[in-house]
C-alpha positions in Angstrom: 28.7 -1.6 20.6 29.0 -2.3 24.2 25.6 -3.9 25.1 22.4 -2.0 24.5 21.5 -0.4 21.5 21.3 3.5 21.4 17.6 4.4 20.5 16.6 7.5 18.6 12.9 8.7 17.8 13.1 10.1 13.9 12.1 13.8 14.1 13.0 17.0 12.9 10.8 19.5 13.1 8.7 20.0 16.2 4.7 19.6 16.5 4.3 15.7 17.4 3.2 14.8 14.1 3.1 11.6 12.6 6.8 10.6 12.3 8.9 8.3 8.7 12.4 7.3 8.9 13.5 7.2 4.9 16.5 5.2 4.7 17.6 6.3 0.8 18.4 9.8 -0.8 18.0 9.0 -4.3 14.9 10.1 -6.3 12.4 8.1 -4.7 13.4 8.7 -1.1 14.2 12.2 -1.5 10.9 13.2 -2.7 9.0 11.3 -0.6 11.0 12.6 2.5 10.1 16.1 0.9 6.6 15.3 0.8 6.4 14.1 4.2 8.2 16.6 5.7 5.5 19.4 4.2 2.8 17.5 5.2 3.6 18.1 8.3 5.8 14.8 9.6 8.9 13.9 11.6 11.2 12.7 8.8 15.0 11.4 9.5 16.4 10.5 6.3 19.0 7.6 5.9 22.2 7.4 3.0 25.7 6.3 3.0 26.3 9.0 0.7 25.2 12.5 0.5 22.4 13.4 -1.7 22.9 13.3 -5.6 25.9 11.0 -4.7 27.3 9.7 -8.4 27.4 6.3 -7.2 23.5 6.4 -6.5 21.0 5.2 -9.0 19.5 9.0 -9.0 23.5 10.3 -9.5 25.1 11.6 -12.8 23.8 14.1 -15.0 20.4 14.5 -16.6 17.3 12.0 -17.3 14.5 13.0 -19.8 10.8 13.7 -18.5 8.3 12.5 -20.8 5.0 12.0 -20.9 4.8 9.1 -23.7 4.8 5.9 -22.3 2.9 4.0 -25.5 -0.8 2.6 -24.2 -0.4 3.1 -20.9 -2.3 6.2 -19.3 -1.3 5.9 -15.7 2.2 6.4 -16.6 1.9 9.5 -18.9 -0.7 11.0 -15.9 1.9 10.5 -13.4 4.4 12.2 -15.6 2.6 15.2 -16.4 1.7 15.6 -12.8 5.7 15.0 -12.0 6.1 17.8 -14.6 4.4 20.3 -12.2 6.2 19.0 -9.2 9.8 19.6 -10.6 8.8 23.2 -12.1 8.0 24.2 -8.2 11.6 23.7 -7.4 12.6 26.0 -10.4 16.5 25.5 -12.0 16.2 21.6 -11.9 13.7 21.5 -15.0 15.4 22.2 -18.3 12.0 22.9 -21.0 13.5 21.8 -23.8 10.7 19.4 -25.0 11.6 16.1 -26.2 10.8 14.4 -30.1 10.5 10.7 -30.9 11.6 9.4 -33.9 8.5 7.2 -35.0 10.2 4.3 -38.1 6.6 2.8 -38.2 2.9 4.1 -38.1 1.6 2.0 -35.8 4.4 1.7 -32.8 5.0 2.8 -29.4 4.7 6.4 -30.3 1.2 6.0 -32.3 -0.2 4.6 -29.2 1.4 7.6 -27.2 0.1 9.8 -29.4 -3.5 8.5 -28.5 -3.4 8.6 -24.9 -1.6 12.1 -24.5 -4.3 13.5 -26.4 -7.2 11.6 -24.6 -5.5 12.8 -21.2 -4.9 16.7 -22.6 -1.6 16.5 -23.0 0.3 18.6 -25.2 1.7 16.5 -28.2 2.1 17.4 -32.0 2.7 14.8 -35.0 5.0 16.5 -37.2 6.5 14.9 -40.3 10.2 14.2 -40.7 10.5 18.0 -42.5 9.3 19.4 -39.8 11.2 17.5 -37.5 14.5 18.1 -39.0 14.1 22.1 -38.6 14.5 21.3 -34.8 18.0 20.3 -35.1 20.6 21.8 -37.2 21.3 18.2 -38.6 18.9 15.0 -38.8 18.8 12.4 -40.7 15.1 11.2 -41.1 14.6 9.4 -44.1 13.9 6.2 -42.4 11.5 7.9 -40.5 7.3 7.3 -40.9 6.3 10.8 -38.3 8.0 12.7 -35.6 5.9 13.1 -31.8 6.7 16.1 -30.4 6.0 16.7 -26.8 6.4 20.7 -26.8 6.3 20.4 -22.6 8.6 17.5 -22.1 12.3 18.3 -21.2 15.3 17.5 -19.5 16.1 16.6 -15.4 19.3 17.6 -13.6 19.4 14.5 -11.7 22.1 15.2 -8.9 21.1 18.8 -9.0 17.1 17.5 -8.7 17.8 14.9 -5.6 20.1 17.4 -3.9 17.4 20.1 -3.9 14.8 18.0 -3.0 16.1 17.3 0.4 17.5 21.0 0.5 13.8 22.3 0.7 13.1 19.0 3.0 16.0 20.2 5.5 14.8 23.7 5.6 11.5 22.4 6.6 12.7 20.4 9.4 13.9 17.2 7.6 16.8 15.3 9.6 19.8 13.6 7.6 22.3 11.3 8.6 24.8 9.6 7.0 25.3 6.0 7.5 25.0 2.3 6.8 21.6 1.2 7.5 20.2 -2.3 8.0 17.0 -4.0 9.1 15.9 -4.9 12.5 12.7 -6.4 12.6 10.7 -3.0 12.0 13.4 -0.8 12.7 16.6 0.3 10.9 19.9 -0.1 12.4 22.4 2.7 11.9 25.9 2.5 13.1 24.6 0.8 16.5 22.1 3.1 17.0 18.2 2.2 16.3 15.9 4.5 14.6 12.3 4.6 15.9 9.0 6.3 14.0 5.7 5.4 13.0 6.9 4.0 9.3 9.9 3.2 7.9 10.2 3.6 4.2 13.1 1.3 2.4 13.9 3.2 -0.7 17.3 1.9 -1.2 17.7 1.5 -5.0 19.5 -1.7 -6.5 20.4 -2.0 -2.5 17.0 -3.4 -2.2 16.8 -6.4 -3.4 19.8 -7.3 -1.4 18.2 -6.7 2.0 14.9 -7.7 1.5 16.1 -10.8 -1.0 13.2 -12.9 0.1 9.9 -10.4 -0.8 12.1 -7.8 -3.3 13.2 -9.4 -7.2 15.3 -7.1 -9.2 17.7 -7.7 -11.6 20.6 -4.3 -11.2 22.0 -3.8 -14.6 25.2 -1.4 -15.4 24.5 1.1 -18.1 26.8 3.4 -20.0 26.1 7.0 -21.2 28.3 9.2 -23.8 28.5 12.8 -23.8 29.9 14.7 -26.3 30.7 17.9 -27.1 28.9 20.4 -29.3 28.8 23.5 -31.2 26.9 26.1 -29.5 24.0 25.6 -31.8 23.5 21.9 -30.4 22.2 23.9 -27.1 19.2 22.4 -25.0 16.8 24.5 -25.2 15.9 25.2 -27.9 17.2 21.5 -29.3 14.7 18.8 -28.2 15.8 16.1 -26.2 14.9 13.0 -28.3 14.2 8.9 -28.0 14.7 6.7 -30.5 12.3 3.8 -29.4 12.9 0.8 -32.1 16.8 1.2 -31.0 16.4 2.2 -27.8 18.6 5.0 -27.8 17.9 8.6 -26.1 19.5 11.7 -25.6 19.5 16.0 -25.6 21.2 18.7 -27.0 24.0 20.9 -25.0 23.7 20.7 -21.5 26.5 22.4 -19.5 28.6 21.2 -18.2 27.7 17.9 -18.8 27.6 18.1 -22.6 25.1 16.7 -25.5 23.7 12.7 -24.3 23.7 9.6 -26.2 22.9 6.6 -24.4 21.2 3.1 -24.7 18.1 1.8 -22.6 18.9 -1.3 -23.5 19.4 -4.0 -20.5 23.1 -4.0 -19.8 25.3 -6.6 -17.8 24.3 -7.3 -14.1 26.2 -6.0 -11.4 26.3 -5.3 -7.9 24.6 -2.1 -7.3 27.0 0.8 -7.0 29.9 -1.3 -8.4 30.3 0.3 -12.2 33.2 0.9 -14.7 34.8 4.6 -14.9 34.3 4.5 -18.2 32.0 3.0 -21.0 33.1 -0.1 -22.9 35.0 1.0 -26.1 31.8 -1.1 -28.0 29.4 1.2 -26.5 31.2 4.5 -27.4 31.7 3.5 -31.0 27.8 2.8 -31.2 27.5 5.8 -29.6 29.7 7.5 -32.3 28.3 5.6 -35.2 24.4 5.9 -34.1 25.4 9.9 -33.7 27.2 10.6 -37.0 24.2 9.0 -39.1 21.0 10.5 -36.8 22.9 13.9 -36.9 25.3 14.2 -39.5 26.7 17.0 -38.6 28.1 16.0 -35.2 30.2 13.1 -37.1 33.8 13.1 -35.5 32.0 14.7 -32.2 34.3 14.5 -29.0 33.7 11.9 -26.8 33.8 14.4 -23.1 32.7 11.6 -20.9 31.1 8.5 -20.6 30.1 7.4 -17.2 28.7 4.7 -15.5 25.3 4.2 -13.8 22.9 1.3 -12.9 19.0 0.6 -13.0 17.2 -1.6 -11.1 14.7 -3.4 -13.3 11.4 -5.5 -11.7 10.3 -7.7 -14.2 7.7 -5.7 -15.8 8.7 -2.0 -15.4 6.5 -1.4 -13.2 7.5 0.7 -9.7 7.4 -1.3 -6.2 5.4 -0.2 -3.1 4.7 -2.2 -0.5 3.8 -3.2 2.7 6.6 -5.5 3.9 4.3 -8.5 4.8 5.5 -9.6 7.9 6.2 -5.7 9.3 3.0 -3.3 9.1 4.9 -0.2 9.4 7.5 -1.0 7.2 7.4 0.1 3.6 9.8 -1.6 0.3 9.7 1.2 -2.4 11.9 1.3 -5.6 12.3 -0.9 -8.7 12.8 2.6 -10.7 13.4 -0.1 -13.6 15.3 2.8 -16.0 12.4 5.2 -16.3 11.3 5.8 -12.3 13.3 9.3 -12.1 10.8 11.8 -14.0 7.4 10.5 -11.5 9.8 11.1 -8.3 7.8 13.6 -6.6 4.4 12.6 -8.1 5.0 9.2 -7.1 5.9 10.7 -3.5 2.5 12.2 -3.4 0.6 8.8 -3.5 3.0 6.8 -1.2 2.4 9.9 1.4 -1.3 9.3 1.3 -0.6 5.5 1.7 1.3 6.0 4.9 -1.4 9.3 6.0 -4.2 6.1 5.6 -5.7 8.4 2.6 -5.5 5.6 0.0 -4.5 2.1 -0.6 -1.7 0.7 -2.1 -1.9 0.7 -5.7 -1.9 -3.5 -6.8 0.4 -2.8 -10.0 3.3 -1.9 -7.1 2.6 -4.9 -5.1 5.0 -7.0 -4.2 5.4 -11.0 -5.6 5.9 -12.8 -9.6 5.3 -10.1 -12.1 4.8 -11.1 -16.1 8.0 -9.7 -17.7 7.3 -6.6 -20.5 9.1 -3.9 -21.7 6.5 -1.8 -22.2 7.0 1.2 -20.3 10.9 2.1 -21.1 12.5 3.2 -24.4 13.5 -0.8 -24.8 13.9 -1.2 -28.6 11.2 -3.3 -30.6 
């Protein structure tokens, strides 16, 4: 690098307002670089790979939004607010709404049930009759009730991230592409030194890796099948759909990605961006088999794709967003533990008043030894 490093003061748009460097363009770091950049800040925003990159944790095709997450109200609040959020960026937002096959009374989506309606949320119990008029095929004698979120729906992921920092670059938002790395309180990007008022670390599965002695996660590989469908399998109007008790989700029809199976279950771990091509043959024959007796119909269904991806799971599900303790203008945030993508941009609303000194940081994204729970993702029973 010959000697001294080149400095540069994160900006984009002019004004002299308070000024972020970002360094990650998946979900969290996208939308939080979006948020900064309308309220009014200098935002330079950090990736190795463009936005929506596959190999990201925010890559691929679709995620669900829900609202549901069983007894725990700041979850489904943050969701619903999310909801509002995505519609604003219009095309990224399929309004499909989303079903869950309840198999007991008094599960996961019983206590989801209580809390959607206690916050306002829309949500119908519907019995397995009426939940098999929403598909053209469903098996639901094993099932107790149906919950019905009529406002729920589908994510574009890559489509989502990439039009987050779209809107953030036509406000001012500056991007570069490179390999980033701490520096005290600064990031280090190819040689060069990025200056601002914060730096945000919102690096995925990444990390853990840099920040190894304040950041635990464990980064998982997961596999998703997509098959295709009859044009009657279409999303909307089919519900997307979660499974909890064997922690399986998916959707209808979704060009040109096709109809979703996949497992929330904890995979292998992996080195974060490090992933198979395609599924293990085990997990696209459960795929198959879990398809042909859900959906009878769709028995024999073509396997299209079945790609890779990765979470990065704290201990307890819960998001990270910190202060780093020994830098006070340097921020971890991540640990999207499988079910961060839907509260992107609502969860960029309360980081940006964190770093605006509008609020403090919220204890259940603190940093240190968390009690392990799977309570807030589609785990099984």
């Amino acid at each position: 690098m010959g000697g001294e490093l080149a400095e540069h003061r994160a900006g984009g748009a002019a004004g002299g307002g308070p000024s972020a460097v970002v360094v990650g363009a998946g979900i969290f770091g996208a939308a939080l670089a979006d948020r900064l950049v309308a309220e009014g800040w200098e935002v330079t925003l950090v990736d190795r790979y463009e936005p929506g990159d596959p190999r990201s944790e925010s890559g691929g095709e679709t995620r669900l939004l829900r609202c549901a997450h069983g007894a725990d109200g700041f979850y489904a609040s943050m969701a619903w607010r999310a909801r509002e959020l995505w519609r604003e960026l219009g095309g990224v937002l399929v309004e499909s709404g989303l079903v869950w096959f309840a198999r007991r009374d008094d599960g996961w989506e019983a206590d989801s049930e209580r809390v959607l309606r206690a916050q306002g949320i829309p949500v119908d119990r519907i019995g397995p009759g009426q939940a098999q008029r929403l598909f053209p095929s469903l098996a639901a004698d094993d099932l107790a009730f149906a919950l019905f979120e009529p406002e729920a729906g589908v994510l574009r992921a890559s489509d989502g991230v990439r039009a987050l920092v779209a809107r953030a670059r036509a406000g001012g938002l500056r991007f570069e592409r490179g390999e980033a790395r701490p520096e005290g309180g600064h990031v280090l990007v190819d040689g060069r030194r990025l200056e601002a008022d914060h730096v945000v670390w919102a690096c995925g599965g990444w990390l853990a890796g840099l920040f190894s002695e304040h950041v635990a996660l464990r980064v998982t590989r997961q596999e998703v099948i997509l098959f295709d469908a009859p044009p009657e399998w279409q999303s909307p109007p089919l519900p997307g759909w979660i499974d909890f008790d064997v922690s399986l989700y998916g959707h209808g029809l979704i060009e040109p990605h096709g109809l979703k199976v996949a497992s929330d279950r904890e995979g292998e771990r992996i080195e974060p961006g490090v992933r198979a091509e395609r599924a293990a043959e085990p997990s696209v024959a459960a795929a198959r088999d879990y398809l042909a007796a859900r959906f009878p119909a769709l028995a024999g269904a073509r396997v299209r794709t079945a790609p890779g991806c990765h979470y990065s799971l704290t201990a307890d599900g819960d998001f990270l967003f910190a202060r780093h303790p020994e830098h006070e203008r340097v921020w971890l945030l991540g640990g999207g533990s499988g079910h961060g993508f839907k509260h992107g941009p609502a969860l960029a609303e309360r980081a940006a008043r964190v770093l605006a000194g509008a609020a403090d940081p919220d204890p259940r994204f603190a940093l240190g030894d968390r009690a392990p729970s799977r309570a807030l993702r589609t785990a099984g029973s």
